[in-house]
KOLTI-367297 format. One line per 5 residues: number of its first residue (from 1); their letters; for each residue x, y, z of N, C-alpha, C, O. Coordinates in nm, 2 decimals, decimal comma. Last residue first. Example, Ala and Ser with C-alpha at 12.3 -4.5 7.8 and 13.67 -1.06 7.14 Angstrom:
# KOLTI-367297
2> sa> 1,28 -0,22 0,71 1,37 -0,11 0,71 1,29 0,00 0,79 1,34 0,11 0,80 ~ 1,32 -0,57 0,78 1,23 -0,45 0,78 1,32 -0,33 0,78 1,42 -0,33 0,85
***
This chain:
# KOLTI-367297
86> xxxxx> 2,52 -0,52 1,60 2,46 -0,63 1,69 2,61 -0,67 1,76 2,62 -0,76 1,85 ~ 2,42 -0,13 1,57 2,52 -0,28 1,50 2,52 -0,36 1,62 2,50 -0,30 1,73 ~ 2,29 0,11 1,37 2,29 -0,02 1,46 2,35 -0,10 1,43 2,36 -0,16 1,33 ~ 2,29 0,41 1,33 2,33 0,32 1,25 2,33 0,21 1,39 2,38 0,24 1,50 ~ 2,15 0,76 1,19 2,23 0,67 1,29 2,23 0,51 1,26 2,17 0,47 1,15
81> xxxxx> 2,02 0,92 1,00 2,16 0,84 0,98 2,21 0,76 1,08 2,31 0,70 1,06 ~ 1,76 1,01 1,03 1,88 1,10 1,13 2,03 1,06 1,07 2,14 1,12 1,08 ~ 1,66 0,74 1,04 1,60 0,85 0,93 1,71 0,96 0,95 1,74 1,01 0,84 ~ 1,72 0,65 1,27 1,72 0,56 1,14 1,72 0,69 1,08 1,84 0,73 1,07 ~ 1,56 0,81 1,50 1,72 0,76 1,43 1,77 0,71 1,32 1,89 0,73 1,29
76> xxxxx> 1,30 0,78 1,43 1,35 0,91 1,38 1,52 0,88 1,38 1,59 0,91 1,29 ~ 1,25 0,46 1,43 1,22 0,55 1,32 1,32 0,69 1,26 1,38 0,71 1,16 ~ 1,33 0,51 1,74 1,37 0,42 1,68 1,36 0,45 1,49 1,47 0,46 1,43 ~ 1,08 0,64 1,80 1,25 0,74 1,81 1,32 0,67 1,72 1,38 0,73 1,62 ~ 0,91 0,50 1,73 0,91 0,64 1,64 1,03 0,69 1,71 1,08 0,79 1,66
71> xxxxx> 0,95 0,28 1,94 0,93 0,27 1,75 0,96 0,38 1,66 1,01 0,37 1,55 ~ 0,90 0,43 2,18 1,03 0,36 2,14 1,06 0,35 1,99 1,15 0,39 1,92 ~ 0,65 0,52 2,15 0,72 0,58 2,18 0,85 0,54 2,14 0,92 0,61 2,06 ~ 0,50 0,23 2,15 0,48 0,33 2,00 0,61 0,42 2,03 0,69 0,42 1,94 ~ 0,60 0,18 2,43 0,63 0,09 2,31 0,62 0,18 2,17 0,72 0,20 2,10
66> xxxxx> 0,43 0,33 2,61 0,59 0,36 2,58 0,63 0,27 2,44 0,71 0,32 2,36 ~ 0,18 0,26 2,45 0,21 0,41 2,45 0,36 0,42 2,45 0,42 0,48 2,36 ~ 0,16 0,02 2,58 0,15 0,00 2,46 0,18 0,16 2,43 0,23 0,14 2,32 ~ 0,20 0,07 2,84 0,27 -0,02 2,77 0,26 0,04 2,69 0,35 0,13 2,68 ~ -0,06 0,21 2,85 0,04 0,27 2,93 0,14 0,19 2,83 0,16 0,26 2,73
61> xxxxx> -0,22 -0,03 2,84 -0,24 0,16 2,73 -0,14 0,24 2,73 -0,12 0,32 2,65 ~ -0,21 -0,14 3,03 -0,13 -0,21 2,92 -0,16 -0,12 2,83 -0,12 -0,15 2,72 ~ -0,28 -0,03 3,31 -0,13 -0,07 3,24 -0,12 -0,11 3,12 0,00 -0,14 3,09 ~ -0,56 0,22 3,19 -0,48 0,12 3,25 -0,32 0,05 3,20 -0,27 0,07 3,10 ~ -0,56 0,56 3,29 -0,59 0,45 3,19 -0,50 0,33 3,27 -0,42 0,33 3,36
56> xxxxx> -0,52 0,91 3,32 -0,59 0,80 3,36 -0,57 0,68 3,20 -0,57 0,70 3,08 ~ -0,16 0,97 3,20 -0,30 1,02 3,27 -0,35 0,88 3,27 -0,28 0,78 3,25 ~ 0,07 0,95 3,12 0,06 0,89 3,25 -0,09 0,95 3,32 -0,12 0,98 3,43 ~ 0,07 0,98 2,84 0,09 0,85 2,84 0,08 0,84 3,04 0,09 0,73 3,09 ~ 0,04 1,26 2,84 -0,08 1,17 2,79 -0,05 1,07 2,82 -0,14 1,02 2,88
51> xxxxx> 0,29 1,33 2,94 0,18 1,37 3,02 0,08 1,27 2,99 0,03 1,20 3,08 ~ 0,48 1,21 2,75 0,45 1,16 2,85 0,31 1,16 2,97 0,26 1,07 3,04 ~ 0,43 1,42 2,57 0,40 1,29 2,54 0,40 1,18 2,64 0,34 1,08 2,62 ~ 0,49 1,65 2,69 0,40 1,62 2,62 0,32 1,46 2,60 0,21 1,41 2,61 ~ 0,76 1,62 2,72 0,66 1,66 2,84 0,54 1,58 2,77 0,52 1,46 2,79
46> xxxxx> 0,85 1,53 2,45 0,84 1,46 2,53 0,77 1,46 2,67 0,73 1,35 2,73 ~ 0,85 1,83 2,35 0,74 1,74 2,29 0,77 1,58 2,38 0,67 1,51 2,37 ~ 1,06 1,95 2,53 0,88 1,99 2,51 0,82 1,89 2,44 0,70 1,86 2,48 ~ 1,23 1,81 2,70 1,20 1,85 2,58 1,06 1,86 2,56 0,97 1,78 2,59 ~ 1,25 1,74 3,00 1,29 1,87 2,96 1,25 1,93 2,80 1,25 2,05 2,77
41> xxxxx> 1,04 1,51 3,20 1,11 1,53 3,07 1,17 1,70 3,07 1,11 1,78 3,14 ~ 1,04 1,27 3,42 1,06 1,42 3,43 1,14 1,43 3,30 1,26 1,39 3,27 ~ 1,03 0,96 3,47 0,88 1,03 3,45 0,92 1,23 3,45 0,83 1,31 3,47 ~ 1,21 0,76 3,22 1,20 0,87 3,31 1,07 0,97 3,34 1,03 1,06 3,26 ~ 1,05 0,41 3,23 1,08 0,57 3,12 1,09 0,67 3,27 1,03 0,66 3,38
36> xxxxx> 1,04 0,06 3,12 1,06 0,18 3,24 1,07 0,31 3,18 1,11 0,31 3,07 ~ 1,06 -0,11 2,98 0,99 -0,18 3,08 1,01 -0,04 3,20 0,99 -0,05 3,32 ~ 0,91 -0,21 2,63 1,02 -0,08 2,74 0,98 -0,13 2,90 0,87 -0,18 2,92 ~ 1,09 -0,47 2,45 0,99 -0,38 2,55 1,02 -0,30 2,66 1,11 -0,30 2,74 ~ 1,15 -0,60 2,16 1,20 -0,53 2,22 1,08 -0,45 2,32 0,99 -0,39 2,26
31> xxxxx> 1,20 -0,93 1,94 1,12 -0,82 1,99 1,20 -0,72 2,13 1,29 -0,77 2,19 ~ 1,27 -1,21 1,86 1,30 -1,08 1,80 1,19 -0,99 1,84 1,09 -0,98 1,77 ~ 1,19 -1,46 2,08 1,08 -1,31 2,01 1,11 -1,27 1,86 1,03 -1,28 1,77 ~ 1,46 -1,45 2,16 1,38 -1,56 2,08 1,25 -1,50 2,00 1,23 -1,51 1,88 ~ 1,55 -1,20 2,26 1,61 -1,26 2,13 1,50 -1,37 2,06 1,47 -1,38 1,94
26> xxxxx> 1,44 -0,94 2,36 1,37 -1,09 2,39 1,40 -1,12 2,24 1,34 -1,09 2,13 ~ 1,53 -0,71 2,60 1,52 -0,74 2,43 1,54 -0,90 2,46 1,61 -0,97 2,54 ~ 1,39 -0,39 2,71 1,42 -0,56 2,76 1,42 -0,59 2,62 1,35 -0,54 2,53 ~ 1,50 -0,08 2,87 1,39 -0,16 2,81 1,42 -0,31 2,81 1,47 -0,35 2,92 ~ 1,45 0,25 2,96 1,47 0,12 3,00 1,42 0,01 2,95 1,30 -0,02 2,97
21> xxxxx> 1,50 0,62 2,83 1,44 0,47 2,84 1,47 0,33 2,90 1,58 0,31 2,85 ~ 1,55 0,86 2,80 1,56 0,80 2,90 1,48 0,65 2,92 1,43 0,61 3,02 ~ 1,48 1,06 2,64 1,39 1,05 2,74 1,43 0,93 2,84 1,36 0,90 2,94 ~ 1,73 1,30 2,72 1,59 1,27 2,73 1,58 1,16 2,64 1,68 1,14 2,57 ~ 1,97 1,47 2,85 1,98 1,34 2,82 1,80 1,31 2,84 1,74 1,31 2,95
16> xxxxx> 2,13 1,79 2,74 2,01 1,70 2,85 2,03 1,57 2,77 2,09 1,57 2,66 ~ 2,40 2,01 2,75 2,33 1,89 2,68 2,24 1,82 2,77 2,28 1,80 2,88 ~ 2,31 2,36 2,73 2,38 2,22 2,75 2,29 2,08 2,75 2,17 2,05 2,75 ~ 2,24 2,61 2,58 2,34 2,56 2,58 2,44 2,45 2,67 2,56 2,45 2,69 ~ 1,92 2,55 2,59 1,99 2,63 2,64 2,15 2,62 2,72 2,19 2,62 2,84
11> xxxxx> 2,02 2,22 2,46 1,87 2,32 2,54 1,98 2,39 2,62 2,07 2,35 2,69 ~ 2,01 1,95 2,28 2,08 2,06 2,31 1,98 2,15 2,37 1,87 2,15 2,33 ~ 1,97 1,58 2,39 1,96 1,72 2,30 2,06 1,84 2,35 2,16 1,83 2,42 ~ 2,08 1,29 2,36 2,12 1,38 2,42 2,10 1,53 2,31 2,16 1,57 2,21 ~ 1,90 1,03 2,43 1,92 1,06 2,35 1,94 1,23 2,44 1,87 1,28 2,53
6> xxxxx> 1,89 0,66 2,53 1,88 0,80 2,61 1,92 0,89 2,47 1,97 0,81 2,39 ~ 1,82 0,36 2,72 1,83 0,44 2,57 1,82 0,61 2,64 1,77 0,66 2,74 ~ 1,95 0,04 2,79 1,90 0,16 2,83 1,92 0,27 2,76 2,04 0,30 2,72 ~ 1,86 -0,33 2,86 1,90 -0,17 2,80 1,88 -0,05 2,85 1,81 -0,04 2,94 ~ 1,87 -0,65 2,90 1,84 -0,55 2,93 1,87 -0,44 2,86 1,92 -0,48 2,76
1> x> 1,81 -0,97 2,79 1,91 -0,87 2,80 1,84 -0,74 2,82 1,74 -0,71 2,75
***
């Protein structure tokens, strides 16, 4: 099953949709992988975090970078009150 994650800030009074994630959820697993990210961010600490995640290195630093990426939003919603239902 596929996905797609987006989280809508506020920036100079209107709403952006960052970062825009694409991902893949592997029920037998229980696991979840990003398998795509928008490469043009607007929120400064996502510029950021992208920039590192598309300099030199190979695909699976890359992976493993959007993956931590997914965990800690995943984290900061939880923590935010947001709420998941299957």
């Amino acid at each position: 099953c596929s996905f797609r994650l987006t989280y809508r800030f506020e920036q100079d009074g209107k709403r952006v949709s960052d970062p825009d994630l694409v991902g893949r959820i592997y029920y037998d697993a229980r696991m979840v992988e990003v398998t795509g990210w928008s490469v043009q961010h607007r929120h400064a600490a996502l510029v950021s975090i992208c920039s590192t995640l598309q300099g030199p290195g190979n695909n699976i630093e890359r992976r493993w970078g959007y993956n931590m990426m997914l965990s800690k939003w995943l984290d900061y919603l939880l923590d935010s009150g947001h709420r998941f239902s299957v």
